[in-house]
C-alpha positions as MATLAB code, in Angstrom:
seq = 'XXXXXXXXXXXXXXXXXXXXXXXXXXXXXXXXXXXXXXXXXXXXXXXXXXXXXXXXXXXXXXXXXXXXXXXXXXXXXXXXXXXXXXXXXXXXXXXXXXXXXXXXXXXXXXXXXXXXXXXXXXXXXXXXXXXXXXXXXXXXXXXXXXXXXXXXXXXXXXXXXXXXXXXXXXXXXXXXXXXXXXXXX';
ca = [
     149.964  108.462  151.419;
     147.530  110.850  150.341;
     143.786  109.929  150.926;
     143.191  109.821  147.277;
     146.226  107.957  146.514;
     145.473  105.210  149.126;
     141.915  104.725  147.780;
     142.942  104.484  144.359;
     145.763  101.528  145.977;
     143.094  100.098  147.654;
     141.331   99.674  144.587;
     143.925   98.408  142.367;
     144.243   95.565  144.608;
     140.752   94.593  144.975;
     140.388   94.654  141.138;
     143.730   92.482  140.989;
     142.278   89.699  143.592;
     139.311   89.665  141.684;
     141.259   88.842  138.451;
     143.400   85.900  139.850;
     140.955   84.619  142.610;
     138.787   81.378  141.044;
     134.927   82.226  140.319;
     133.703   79.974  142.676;
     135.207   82.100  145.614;
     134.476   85.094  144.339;
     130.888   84.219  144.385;
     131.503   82.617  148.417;
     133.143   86.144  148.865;
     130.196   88.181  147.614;
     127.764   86.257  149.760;
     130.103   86.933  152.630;
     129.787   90.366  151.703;
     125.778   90.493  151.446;
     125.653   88.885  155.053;
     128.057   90.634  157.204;
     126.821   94.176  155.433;
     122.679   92.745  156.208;
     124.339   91.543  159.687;
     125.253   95.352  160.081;
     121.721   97.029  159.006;
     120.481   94.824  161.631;
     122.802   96.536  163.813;
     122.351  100.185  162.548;
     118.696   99.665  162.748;
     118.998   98.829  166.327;
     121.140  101.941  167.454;
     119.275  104.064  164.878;
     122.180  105.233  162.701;
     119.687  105.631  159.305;
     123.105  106.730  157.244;
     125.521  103.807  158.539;
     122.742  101.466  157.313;
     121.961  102.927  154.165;
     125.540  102.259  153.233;
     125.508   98.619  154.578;
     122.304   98.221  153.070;
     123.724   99.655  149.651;
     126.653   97.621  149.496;
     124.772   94.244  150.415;
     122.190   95.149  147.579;
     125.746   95.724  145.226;
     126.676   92.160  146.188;
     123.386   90.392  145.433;
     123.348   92.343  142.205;
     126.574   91.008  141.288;
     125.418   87.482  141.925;
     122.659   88.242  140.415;
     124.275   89.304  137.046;
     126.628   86.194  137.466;
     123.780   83.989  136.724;
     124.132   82.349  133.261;
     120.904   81.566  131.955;
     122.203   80.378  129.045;
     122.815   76.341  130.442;
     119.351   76.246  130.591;
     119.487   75.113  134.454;
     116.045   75.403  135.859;
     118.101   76.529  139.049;
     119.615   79.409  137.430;
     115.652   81.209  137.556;
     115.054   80.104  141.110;
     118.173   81.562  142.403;
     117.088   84.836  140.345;
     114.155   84.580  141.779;
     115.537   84.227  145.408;
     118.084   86.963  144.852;
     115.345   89.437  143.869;
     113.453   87.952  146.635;
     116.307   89.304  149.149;
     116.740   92.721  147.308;
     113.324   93.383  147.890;
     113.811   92.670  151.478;
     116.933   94.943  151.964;
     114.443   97.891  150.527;
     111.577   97.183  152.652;
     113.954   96.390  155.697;
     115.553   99.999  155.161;
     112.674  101.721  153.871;
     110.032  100.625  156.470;
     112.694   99.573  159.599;
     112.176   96.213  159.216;
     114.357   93.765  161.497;
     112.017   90.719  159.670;
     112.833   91.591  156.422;
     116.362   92.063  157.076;
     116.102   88.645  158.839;
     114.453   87.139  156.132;
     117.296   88.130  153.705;
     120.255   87.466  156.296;
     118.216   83.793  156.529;
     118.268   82.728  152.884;
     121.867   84.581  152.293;
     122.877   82.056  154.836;
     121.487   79.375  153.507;
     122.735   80.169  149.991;
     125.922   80.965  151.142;
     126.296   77.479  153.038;
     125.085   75.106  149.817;
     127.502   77.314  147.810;
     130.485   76.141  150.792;
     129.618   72.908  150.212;
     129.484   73.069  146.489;
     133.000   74.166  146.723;
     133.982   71.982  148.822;
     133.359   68.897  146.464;
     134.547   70.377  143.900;
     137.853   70.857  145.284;
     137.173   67.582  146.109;
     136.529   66.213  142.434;
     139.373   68.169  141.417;
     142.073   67.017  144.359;
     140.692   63.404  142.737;
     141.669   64.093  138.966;
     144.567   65.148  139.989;
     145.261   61.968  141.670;
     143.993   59.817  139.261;
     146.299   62.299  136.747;
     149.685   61.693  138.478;
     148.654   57.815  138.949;
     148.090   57.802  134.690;
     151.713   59.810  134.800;
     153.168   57.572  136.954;
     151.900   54.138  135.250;
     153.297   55.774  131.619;
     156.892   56.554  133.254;
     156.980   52.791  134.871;
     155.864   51.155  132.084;
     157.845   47.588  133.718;
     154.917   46.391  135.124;
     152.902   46.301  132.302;
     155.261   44.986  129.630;
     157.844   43.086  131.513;
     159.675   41.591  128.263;
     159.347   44.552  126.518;
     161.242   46.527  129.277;
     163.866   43.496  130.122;
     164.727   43.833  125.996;
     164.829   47.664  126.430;
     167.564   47.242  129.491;
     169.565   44.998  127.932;
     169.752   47.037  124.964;
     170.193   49.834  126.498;
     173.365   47.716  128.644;
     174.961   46.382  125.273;
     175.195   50.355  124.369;
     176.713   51.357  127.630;
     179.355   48.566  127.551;
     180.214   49.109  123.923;
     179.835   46.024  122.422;
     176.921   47.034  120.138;
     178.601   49.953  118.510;
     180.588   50.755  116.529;
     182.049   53.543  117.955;
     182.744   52.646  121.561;
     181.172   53.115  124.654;
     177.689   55.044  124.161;
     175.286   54.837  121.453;
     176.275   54.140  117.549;
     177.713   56.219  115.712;
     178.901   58.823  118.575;
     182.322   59.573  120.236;
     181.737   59.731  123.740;
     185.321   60.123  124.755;
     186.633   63.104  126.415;
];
């Protein structure tokens, strides 16, 4: 494949993970993506490279920007502004990190990244949790409506033998089966 052709592949995919992967884990991705890029500044810094960590540093300012943008300020969540606020926090961090060749800034936004990126695991978590739980409580709703016996005994006993003076014929007029029908071959 031609260079071209395989970025353009390359892309296509991303772009169709990101439309059938949930929003909770694309959010745990783009932390992931923030951290490992600040976890290779801190690297580039170390050896020098100024260009390999500009383009870390680029693409871990892309992903707090995207979570950034995420936020919906709209629920009126109080949180919503302090994770703004911590996000803009860390963006100003990955500047003076690069800028001045700070390894405490870039620690200081690899820290609360971290941190972040840890509350959001566990957020997931329970609510995979919560969900795995309707879902239980679901089928057990689907299986008490499709076993209705234990419920309304009589009801069900009336139902059966109903349903047995059909099958034998001797409530129809028609023969075996239900009224009304020819079940014969």
């Amino acid at each position: 494949m031609l260079p071209d052709t395989l970025a353009q592949a390359r892309r296509d995919y991303l772009e169709n993970q990101a439309l059938v992967t949930s929003p909770t884990a694309i959010v745990q991705m783009l932390y992931q993506v923030a951290i490992d890029n600040v976890r290779a500044a801190l690297d580039f810094l170390k050896s020098g490279d100024c260009l390999a960590r500009a383009r870390v540093v680029t693409k871990a300012e892309e992903a707090v920007d995207e979570l950034l943008l995420a936020l919906d300020h709209s629920v009126g969540a109080q949180f919503t502004h302090t994770l703004a606020d911590l996000y803009r926090y860390i963006l100003e961090q990955l500047i003076i990190g690069h800028a001045r060749q700070s390894e405490q800034a870039f620690r200081d936004a690899l820290t609360i990244l971290e941190s972040l990126a840890d509350t959001w695991s566990q957020v997931r978590a329970k609510l995979h949790a919560e969900a795995e739980m309707s879902e239980i409580e679901l089928a057990k709703e689907a299986a008490a409506a499709a076993a209705p016996e234990a419920d309304h005994p009589e009801a069900n006993r009336e139902a059966r033998n109903s349903y047995s003076a059909y099958s034998s014929g001797s409530a129809s007029s028609g023969g075996a089966g239900a009224p009304g029908r020819d079940w014969s071959a």
